[in-house]
ZAMARGU-4260 file (C-alpha; in steps of 0.2 Angstrom, whole numbers, plus 5000, padded with zeros to 4 digits):
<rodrens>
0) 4181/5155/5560 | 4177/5141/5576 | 4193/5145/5582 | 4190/5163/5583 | 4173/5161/5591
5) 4179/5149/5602 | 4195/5163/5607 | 4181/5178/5608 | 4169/5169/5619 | 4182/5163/5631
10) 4185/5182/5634 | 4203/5177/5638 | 4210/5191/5630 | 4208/5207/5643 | 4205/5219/5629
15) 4191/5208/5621 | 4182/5206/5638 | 4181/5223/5638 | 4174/5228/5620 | 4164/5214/5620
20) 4156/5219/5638 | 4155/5236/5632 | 4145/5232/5615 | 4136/5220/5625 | 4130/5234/5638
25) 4129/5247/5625 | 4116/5237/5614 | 4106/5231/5628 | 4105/5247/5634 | 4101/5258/5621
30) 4087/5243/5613 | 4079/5247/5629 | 4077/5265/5630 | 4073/5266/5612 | 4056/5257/5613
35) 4051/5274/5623 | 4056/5284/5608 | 4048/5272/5595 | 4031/5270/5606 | 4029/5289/5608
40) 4034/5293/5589 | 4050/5303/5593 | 4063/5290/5583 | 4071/5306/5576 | 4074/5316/5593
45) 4088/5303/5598 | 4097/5306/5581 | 4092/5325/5585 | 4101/5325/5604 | 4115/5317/5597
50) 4120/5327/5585 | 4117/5342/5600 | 4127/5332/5611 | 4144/5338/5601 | 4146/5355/5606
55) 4145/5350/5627 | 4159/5337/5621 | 4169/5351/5613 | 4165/5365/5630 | 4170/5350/5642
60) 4185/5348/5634 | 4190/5366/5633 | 4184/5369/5653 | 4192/5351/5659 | 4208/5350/5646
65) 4204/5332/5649 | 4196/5316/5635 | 4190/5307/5652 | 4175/5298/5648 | 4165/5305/5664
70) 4170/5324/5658 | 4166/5323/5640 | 4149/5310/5644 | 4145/5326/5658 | 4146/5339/5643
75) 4135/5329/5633 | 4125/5325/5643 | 4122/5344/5647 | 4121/5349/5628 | 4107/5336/5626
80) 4098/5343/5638 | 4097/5359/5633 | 4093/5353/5613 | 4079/5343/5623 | 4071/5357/5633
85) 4074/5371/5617 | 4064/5357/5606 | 4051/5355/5617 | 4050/5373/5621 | 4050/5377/5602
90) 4036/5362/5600 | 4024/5371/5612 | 4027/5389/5609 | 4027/5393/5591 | 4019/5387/5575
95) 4033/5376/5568 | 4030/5358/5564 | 4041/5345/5575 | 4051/5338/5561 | 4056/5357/5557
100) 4060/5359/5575 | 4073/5343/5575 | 4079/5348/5561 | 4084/5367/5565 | 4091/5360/5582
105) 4101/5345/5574 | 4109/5357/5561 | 4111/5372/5572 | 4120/5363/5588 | 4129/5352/5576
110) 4136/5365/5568 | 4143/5375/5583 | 4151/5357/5589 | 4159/5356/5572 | 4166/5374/5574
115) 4172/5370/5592 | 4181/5354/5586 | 4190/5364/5573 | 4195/5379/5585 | 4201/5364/5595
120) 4212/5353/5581 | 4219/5373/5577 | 4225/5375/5595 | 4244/5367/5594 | 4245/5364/5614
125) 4231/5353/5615 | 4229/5336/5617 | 4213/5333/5606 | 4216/5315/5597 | 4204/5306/5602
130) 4189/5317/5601 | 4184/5310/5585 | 4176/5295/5592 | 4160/5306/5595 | 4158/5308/5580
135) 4161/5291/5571 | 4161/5280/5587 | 4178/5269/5591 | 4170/5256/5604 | 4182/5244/5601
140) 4194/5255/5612 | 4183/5250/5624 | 4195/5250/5644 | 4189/5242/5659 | 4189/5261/5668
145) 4175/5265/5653 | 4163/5248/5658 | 4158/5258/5675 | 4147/5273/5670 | 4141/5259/5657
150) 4136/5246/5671 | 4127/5262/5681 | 4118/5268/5668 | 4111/5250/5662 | 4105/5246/5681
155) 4096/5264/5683 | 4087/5259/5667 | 4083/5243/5673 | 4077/5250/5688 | 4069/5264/5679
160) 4059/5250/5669 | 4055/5238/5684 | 4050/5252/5697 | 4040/5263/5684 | 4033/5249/5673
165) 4014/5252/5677 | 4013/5269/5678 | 4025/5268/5662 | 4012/5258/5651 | 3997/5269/5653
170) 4007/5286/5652 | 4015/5278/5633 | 3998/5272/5627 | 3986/5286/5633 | 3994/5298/5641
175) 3977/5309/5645 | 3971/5295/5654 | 3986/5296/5665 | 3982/5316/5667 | 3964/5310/5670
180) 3970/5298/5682 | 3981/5309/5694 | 3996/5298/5686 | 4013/5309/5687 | 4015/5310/5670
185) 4027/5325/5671 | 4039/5317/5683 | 4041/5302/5671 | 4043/5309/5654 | 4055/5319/5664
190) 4066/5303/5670 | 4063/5295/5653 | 4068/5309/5644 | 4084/5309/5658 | 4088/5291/5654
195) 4087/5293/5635 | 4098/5308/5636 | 4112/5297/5647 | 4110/5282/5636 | 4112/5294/5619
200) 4129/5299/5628 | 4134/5284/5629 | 4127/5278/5613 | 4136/5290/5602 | 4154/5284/5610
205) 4150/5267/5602 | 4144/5272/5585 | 4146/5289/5583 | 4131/5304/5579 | 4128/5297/5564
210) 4123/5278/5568 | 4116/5282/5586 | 4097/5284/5577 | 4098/5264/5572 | 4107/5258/5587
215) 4092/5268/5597 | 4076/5263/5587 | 4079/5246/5577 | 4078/5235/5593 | 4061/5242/5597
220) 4056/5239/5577 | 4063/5221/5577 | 4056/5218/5593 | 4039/5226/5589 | 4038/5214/5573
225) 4036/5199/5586 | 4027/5204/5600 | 4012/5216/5606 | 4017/5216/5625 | 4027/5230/5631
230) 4034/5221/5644 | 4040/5208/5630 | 4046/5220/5619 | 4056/5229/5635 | 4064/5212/5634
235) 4068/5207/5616 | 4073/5225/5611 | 4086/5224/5625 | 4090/5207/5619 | 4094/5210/5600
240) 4103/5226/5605 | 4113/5217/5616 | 4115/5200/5604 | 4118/5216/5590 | 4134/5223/5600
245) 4140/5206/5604 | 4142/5200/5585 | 4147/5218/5580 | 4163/5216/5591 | 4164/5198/5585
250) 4165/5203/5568 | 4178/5216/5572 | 4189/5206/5583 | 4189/5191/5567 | 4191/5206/5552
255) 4201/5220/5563 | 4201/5230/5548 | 4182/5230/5552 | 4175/5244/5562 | 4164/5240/5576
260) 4151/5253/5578 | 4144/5250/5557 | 4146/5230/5559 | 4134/5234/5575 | 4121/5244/5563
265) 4124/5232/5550 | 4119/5217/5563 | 4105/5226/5566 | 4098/5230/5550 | 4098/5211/5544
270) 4088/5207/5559 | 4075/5220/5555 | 4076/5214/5538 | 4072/5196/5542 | 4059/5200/5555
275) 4052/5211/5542 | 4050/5197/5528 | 4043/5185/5544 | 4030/5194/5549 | 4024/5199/5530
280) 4023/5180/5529 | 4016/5177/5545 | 4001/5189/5542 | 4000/5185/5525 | 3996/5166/5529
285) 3984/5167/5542
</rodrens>
């Protein structure tokens, strides 16, 4: 076991810098952006805008004939969107509760990508191996020509938290307030909603459609457990998705036969299970 630690920390190994980079990026990443979603009650619209995310894979592919990361992350990217807007639209304009909204978009985009991918696994000519890793996740693929897009996307949320973080804090905790106040409130649920969108993209190339929920919100839950600042928990959700990533490819690279993308969410779990039994005990003692 040292040995192996010692031979996945070294990152001597090309195709373990990469995965290990990747997961690292991935869970920092995400743990970020999902303490918006957790602090304005919306846990269920990443796992929603994933799930939406599969037909823009599938359209990409048919309009590019290519699997490049930057065409199939565009198409997604494009779906999501459109399942964001129709669920806020929806939200707004008719009677129907939100959780029934998410649940009519998740099912009904969802389905159409599922069609799409078997129209595509149908067509003999085309070249479509590889397209299941949106659905299940396969970052332990990971390619130094993948770590870009992840390395642009994790600065622009970095900057996005930095540049924004006081306007950010009062629209998240009292967002009339910010309307009162002459705050652009618009403008930055529209960027956060942007960002989540890009990092949900991303997200579901790690673990797939099905994970993506846990690899978005458990970071902010864990790191709510510890702390009550919001710059704080920015911090340690990023950390424990990051440290999450890290020992899920860890795992991997010891256990090959271990997928990734699950040993990430398991990672996870355990530490919102510990941080769970702390804070019952720390409360319970005071």
């Amino acid at each position: 076991m040292w040995n192996e630690l010692i031979a996945f920390l070294s990152l001597a190994d090309p195709n373990v810098r990469w995965v290990a980079l990747g997961a690292l990026l991935i869970g920092g990443t995400t743990g970020c952006m999902g303490v918006f979603a957790y602090l304005q009650k919306r846990s269920l619209v990443g796992d929603a805008i994933a799930h939406a995310m599969l037909p823009g894979v599938a359209i990409a592919f048919l309009l590019s004939g290519s699997k490049h990361s930057l065409a199939l992350s565009l198409g997604a990217i494009a779906s999501g969107g459109v399942a964001w807007w129709v669920v806020g639209y929806l939200i707004q304009h008719t009677k129907l509760k939100s959780d029934t909204v998410l649940a009519i978009v998740l099912s009904v985009f969802y389905g159409f990508g599922v069609l799409l991918l078997s129209y595509i696994q149908q067509q003999p000519n085309m070249q479509q191996s590889g397209l299941d890793r949106f659905l299940f996740g396969k970052i332990a693929s990971t390619t130094a020509d993948e770590l870009l897009p992840l390395v642009l996307v994790a600065g622009c949320v970095l900057v996005l938290v930095l540049a924004g973080y006081a306007q950010i804090r009062v629209i998240l905790f009292d967002a009339d307030y910010a309307y009162a106040h002459g705050y652009a409130v618009r403008f930055w649920e529209s960027i956060i909603a942007l960002f989540t969108i890009a990092v949900v993209s991303i997200g579901i190339q790690a673990v797939g459609v099905v994970l993506l929920a846990a690899l978005l919100i458990t970071p902010a839950l864990v790191a709510r457990y510890w702390t009550n600042s919001l710059g704080v928990m920015f911090v340690l959700a990023s950390l424990v998705g990051a440290f999450s990533g890290v020992m899920g490819a860890f795992i991997s690279y010891t256990a090959p036969r271990m997928p990734t993308g699950p040993w990430i969410v398991v990672v996870l779990s355990v530490l919102a299970f510990l941080s769970a039994i702390a804070s019952y005990f720390r409360i319970s003692t005071k």
